[in-house]
C-alpha positions in Angstrom: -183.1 -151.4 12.8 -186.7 -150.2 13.5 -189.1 -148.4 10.8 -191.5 -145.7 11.2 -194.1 -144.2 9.2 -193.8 -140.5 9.5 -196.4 -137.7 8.6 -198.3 -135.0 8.9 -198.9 -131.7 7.5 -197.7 -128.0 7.0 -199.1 -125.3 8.9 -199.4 -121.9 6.9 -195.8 -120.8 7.9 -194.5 -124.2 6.8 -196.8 -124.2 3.1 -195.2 -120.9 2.6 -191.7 -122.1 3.2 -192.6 -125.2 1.1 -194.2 -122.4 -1.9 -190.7 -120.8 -1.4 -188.0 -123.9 -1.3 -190.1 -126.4 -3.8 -190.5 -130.1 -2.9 -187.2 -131.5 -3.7 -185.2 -128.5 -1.1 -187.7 -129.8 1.8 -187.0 -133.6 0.6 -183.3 -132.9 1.5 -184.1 -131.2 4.4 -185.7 -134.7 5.9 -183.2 -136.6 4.4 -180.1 -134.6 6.3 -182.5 -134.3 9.4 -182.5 -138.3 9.8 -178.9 -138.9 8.5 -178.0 -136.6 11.5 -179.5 -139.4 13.8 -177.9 -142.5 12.1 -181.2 -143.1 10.7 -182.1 -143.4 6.5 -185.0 -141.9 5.1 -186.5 -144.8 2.7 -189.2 -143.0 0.9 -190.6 -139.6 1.2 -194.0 -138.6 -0.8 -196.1 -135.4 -0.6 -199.9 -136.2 -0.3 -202.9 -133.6 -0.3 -205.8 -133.9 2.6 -205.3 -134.4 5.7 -201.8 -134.9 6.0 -199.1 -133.1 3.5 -196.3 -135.7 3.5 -195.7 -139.4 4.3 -192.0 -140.8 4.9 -190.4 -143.7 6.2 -187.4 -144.2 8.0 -185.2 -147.2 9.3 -183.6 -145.7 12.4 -181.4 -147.3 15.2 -184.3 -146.7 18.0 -187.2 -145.0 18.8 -185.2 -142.4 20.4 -183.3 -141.0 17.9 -186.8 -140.7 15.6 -187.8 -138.6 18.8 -185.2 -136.7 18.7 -186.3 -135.7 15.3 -189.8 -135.1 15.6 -189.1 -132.6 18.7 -187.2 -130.7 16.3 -189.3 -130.8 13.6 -192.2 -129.9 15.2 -190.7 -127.9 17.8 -189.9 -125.3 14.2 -193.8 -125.0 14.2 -193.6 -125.2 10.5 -194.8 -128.7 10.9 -197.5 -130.7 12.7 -196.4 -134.5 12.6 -196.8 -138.1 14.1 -194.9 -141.4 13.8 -196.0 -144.7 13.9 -193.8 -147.8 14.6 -194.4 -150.2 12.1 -193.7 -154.2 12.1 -192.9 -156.7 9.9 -194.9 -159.8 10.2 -192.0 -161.7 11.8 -192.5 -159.5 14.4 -195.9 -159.6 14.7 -195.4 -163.5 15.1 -193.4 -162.7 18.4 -195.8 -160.2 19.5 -199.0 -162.7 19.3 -196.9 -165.5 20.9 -196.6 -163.4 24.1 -199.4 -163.5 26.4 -199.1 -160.6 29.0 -201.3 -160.5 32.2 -203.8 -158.2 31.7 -207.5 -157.8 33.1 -210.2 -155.5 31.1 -212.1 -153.0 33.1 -215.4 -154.5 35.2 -214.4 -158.5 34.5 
């Protein structure tokens, strides 16, 4: 299973909604959304800057976390991006491949 790092932030709509439902209503909104996917939200926490919210979530693929954020921000309640994220046994396979690749002007 893969993990991402989700988050983003409310737009006015979605801060009013979130005024309305409280934190723990909008928690178990992103826990169902995911668990509709086959996917397991691991920790949710609400921030305050530039982003509103930070979750992560172990998913069978990229595609079903896609699935998710075109809903979610299809809503426009919501402005959000994902990052895959790696463990370092990972990252030891990623560093031991060495694809072909030329920079620009060499």
């Amino acid at each position: 299973m893969a993990k991402f790092l989700i988050h983003g932030s409310y737009t006015p709509e979605g801060a009013k909604g979130l005024l309305k439902e409280g934190g723990s209503k909008r928690y178990q909104a992103a826990q169902a959304a995911t668990k509709s996917v086959g996917a397991k939200l691991e920790a949710f926490y609400f921030a305050y800057g530039d982003d509103d919210f930070f979750g992560i979530v172990e998913a069978p693929d990229g595609v079903s976390v896609a699935a998710v954020s075109l809903v979610v921000n299809a809503s426009g309640a919501i402005r959000s991006k994902t990052v895959v994220l790696m463990t370092p046994q990972e990252m030891d396979e990623a560093v031991k491949k060495i694809p072909s690749y030329r920079a620009p002007g060499q």
